[in-house]
N, C-alpha and C positions, 0 to 999 in steps of 0.2 A: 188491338193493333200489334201485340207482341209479335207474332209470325213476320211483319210486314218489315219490307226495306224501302228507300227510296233513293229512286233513279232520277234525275233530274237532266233535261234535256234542253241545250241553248241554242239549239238550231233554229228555232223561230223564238223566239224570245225567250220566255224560261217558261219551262212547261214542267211539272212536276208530275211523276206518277207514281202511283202505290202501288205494287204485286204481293200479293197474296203467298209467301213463302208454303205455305199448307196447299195451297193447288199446283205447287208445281209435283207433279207425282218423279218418281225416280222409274224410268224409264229404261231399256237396253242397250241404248242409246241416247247420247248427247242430245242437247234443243237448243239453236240459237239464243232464245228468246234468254236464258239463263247462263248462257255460255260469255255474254255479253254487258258484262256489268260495268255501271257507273260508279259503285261504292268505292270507297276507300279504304285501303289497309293502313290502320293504325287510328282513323277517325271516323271510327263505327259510330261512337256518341254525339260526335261534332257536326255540326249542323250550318252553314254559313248561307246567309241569300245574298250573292251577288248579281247584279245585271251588268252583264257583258256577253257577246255573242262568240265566247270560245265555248268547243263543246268540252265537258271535262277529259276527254282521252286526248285533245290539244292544248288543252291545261299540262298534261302528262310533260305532252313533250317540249313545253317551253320550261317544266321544271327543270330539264332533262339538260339542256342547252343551256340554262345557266346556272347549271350547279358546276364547284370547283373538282369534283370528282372527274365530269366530262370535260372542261377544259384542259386537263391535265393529260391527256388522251393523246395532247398534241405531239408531246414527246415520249411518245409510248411506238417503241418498234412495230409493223407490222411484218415487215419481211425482210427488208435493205436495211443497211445501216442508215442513223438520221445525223447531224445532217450531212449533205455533200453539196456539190457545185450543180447536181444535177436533184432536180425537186422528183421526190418517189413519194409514196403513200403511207404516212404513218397513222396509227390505230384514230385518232379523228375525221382523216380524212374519209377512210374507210367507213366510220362508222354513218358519216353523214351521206356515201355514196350507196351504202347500205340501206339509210333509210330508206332516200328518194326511190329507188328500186321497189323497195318493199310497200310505200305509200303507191306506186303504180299499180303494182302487182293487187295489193288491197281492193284498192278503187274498184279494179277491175272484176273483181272474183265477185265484191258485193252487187256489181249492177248484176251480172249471171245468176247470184242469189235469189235477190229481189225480185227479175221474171221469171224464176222456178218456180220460187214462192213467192205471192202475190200478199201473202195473209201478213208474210213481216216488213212490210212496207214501212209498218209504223212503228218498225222495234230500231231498238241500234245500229240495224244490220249495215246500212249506210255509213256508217262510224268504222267497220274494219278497216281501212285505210290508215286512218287516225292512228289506230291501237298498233298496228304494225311498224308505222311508221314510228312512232318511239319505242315500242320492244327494238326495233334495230337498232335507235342510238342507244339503248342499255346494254345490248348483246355483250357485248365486249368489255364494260365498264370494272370488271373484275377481276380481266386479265393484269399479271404481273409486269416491270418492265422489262426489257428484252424479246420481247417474241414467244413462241413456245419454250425456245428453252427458261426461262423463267420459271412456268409453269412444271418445265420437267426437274428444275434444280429444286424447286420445294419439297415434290415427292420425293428425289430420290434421297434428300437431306435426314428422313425419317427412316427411307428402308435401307441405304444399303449405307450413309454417313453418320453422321456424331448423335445422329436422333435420334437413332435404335437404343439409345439409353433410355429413353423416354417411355417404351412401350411397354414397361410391367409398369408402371404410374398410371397407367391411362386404360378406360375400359375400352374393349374391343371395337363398338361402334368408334368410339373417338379415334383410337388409332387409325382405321379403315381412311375415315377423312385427313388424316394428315398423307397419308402415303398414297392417296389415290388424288392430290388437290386437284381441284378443278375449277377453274375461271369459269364457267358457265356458273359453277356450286354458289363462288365467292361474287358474280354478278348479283345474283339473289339476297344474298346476306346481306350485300352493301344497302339494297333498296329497299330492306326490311327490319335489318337489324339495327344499324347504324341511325345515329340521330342528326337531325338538322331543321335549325332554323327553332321555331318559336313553341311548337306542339309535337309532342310525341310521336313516333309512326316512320322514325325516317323519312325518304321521300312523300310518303303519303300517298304513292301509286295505284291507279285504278285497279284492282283486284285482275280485269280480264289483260290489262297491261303488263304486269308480273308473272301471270299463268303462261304470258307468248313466247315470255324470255327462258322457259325453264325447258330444257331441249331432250333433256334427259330424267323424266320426272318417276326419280326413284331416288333411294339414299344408296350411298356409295356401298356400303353391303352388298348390294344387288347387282353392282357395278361391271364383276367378270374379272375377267381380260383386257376389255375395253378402259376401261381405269374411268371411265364417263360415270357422271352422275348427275345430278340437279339440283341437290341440296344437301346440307351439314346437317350435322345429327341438332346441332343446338338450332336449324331453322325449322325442323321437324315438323314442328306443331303449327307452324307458320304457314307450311306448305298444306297442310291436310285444313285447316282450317279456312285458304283458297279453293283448294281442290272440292273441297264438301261446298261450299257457296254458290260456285258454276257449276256440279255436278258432273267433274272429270270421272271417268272411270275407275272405280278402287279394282285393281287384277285383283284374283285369287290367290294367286300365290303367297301375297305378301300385303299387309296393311301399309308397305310403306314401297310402293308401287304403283303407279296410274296412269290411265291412257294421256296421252299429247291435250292439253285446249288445240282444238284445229288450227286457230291461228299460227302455232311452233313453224307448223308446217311452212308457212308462206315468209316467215322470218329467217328461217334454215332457206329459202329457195332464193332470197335477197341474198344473202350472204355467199350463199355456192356461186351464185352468177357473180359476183362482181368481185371477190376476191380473186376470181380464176382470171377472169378478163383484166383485170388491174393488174396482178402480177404478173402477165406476158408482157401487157403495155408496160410496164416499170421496165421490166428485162430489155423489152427494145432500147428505151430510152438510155439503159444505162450499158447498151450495146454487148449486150449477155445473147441477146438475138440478135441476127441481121435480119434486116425490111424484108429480103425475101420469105424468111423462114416466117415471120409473123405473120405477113401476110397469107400467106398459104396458110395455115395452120387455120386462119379465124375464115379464109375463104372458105374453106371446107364443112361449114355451116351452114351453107346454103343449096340449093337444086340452082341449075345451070342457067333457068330463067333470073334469078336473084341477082347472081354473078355475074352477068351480062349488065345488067343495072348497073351495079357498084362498079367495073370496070366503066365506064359510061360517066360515072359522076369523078371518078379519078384525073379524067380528062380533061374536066373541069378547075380539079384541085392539086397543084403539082407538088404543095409541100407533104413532104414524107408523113411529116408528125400529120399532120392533120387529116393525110389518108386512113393510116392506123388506126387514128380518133376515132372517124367518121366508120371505119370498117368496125371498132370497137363497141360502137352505139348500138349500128346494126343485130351485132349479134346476141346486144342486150335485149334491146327490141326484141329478137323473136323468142329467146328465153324467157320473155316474161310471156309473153305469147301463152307460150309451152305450157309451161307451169301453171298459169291460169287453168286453161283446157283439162290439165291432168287434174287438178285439185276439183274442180264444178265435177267431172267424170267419176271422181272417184269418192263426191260428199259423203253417199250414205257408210260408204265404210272407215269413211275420216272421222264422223260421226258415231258408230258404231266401237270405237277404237279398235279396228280391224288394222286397217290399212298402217303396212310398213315401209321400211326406207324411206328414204328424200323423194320429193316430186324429180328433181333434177334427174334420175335413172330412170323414172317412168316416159320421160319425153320420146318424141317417135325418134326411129333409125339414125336419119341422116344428122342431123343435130347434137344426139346422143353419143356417135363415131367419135364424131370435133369433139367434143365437151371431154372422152375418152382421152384422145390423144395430145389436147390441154394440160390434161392431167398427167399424163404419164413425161411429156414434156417438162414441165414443169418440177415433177421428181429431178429426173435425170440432169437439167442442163442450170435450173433456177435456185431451186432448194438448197441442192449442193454445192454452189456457185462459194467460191473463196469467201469474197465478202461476205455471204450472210452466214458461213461457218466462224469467222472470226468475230460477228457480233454475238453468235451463238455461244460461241466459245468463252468470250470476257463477261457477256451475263451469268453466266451461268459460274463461274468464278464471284465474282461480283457480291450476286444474290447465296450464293452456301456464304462466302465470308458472313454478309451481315446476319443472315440466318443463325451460323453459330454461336457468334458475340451474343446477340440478344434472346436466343432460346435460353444461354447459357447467365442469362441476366436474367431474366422473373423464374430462371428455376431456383436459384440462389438470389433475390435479390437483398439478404444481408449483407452481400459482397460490397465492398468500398466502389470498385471498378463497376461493377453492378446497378449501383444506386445512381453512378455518373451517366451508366447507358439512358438506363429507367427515365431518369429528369429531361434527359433529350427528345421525349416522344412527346407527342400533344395531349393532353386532357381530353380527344374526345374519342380518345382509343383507352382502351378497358384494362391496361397496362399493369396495375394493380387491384386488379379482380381475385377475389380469396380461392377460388379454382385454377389449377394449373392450366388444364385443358383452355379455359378461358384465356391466362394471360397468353398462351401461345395462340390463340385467336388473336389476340389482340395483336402481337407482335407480327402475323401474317396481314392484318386488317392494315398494318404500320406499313410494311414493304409490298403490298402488293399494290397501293395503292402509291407508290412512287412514281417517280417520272425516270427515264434512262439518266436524263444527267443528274437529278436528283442523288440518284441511288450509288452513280461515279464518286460524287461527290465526297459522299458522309463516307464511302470506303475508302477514300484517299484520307479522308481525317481521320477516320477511326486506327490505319495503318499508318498514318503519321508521313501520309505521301505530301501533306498538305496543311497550310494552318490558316486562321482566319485572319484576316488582313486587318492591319494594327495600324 
């Protein structure tokens, strides 16, 4: 039984089964049947018989919901400043509107599966739902606080601030990762690298649950122009040793390169739909749009029969907010539609790792236009909007302060001032790690994993804006 793993299934009671690692042959493409695993990363040896009826990819996502990582989400910028008089969408809410989309979207792709193929009735396949629906609450869990700018105050801290001291210290792959970070990257690491609770493994996440979240499954080397990537040089071996178990695609170019798990796909199409449509709704509410412009805007999703409808149900519902809502739903609804259709359309080459871009651009014409001028709206009137330039602006302030204090602490930490930073972090950050490269892991592991007023906070004390109450 050396080759063999085991899948364990609680959909009808507990049903265990063995596969045959030596018969799974390596094919030109992908196969459900491997692509879809119950194993755990980090409790390859560990073995536990419980009777309960969650299947282990909804084991995932109840880990997911009450770990202190996700709760902390709460005060995590997504676009608006948080808080105000008027309630907008910060990174938890996002992340849990995110799921339920992606858990529809799932649902739906595997019944389309299941009548294609008749032969995987009895495989997982039924479970995509599941797996998607907590890759979407992790998606996010690795962004910094503040927004993107957060994310863009780390890299630039390295390429063009006080960190480019750093770079003859560091070999070339490490450097790559600090100047190109990336929250999709630091998602991953949290779920892998980091420890919690009572056994090794971090989360302990299903192997095909981790593969969903990795959006860009290359190391930052490979990364471009695009500054995207999907893993740190130190999760390396983390990711190739996933990627080799479901049998992603290794490219040619590069051993540290691989095609999407098909699933990415349906977790990137959660997230495009409902960040777009959220942040118009936000913009109404916080009166960045007027009703008419939103309304138009989300109307133009539709063929004229549609329209006719939703004017018709308006009739009915006279309050603004709830028209929007209601108009809001709608054009989730057919987005997931869409996206559905293009993904079953286009399996064999999702499978293949053929197929590029987001489903979101493949969707037909009319829908595609809207989703077009969403966007470019959105640039133009929402992005740029004062307010979320000025929370852009003091993150990003904010996040280089503590960045410099504490790069500038475990690089020296025989410094007196040094030692007072050091003692302030938690023990279950790598803080004092005998590699540099590491203790600046750990220091990013420290602040990306902050909350906005968190992160206000320790830089009003650390600048002496602030002392603790006596």
């Amino acid at each position: 039984m050396e080759n063999s793993y085991f899948c364990v299934n609680y959909r009808n009671n507990i049903e265990v089964r063995v596969m045959q690692k030596d018969k799974i042959e390596s094919p030109s493409a992908m196969s459900w049947q491997q692509l879809i695993s119950a194993k755990r990363f980090g409790m390859e040896e560990y073995h536990e018989d419980r009777e309960e009826n969650r299947s282990e990819f909804l084991r995932d996502y109840d880990r997911l919901i009450f770990s202190a990582p996700f709760r902390r989400l709460q005060n995590k910028t997504q676009v608006f400043p948080l808080p105000g008089s008027i309630f907008v969408h910060n990174r938890l809410t996002h992340s849990l509107e995110v799921s339920c989309v992606g858990r529809s979207l799932g649902n739906d792709v595997a019944k389309e599966l299941i009548a294609l193929h008749p032969e995987l009735k009895d495989s997982f396949i039924s479970e995509i739902g599941s797996i998607v629906s907590a890759a979407c609450l992790a998606h996010d869990m690795g962004n910094p606080p503040f927004g993107h700018s957060g994310e863009q105050a780390i890299s630039t801290f390295f390429s063009e601030g006080k960190g480019q001291s750093l770079k003859e210290k560091l070999t070339k792959e490490e450097w790559n990762d600090l100047v190109h970070f990336e929250g999709n990257a630091n998602a991953f690491r949290l779920l892998t690298h980091q420890f919690e609770g009572r056994r090794k493994g971090g989360f302990a996440m299903t192997y095909s649950t981790l593969a969903s979240i990795v959006k860009y499954p290359y190391a930052s080397s490979l990364a471009g122009n695009k500054s995207k990537f999907g893993f740190f040089i130190s999760e390396k071996e983390s990711f190739k040793q996933i990627a080799d178990e479901l049998g992603l695609i290794q490219q040619p170019d590069s051993d540290l390169r691989y095609s999407r798990h098909p699933l990415v796909y349906l977790v990137e199409a959660a997230d495009d739909i409902c960040y777009q449509m959220m942040d118009i709704e936000d913009a109404h509410k916080l009166k960045i749009l007027t009703t008419e412009e939103t309304k138009n805007i989300l109307m133009n999703f539709f063929d004229e029969k549609r329209k006719a409808r939703i004017l018709e149900t308006f009739n009915r519902v006279s309050d603004v907010n709830e028209q929007i809502a209601y108009l809001r739903s709608s054009v989730i609804g057919l987005l997931i539609k869409e996206c559905r259709r293009v993904f079953v359309e286009h399996e064999q080459e999702i499978l293949a790792g053929t197929f590029s871009g987001p489903l979101i651009k493949k969707i037909d014409a009319i829908p595609m236009n809207a989703y077009k001028d969403c966007s470019n709206l959105a640039a133009e009137r929402i992005y740029c909007s004062r307010d979320v330039l000025d929370i852009e602006l003091a993150g990003f302030q904010i996040i280089s302060t503590l960045l410099e204090l504490m790069i500038e602490a475990v690089s020296t930490p025989e410094r007196a001032y040094s030692k007072l930073l050091i003692d302030r972090v938690s023990d279950q950050y790598q803080i004092k790690a005998p590699a540099l490269f590491d203790r600046i892991q750990a220091v990013l592991d420290y602040i990306s994993g902050m909350t906005d007023v968190f992160a206000l906070d320790l830089y009003r004390k650390i600048n002496g804006n602030s002392l603790p109450a006596v």
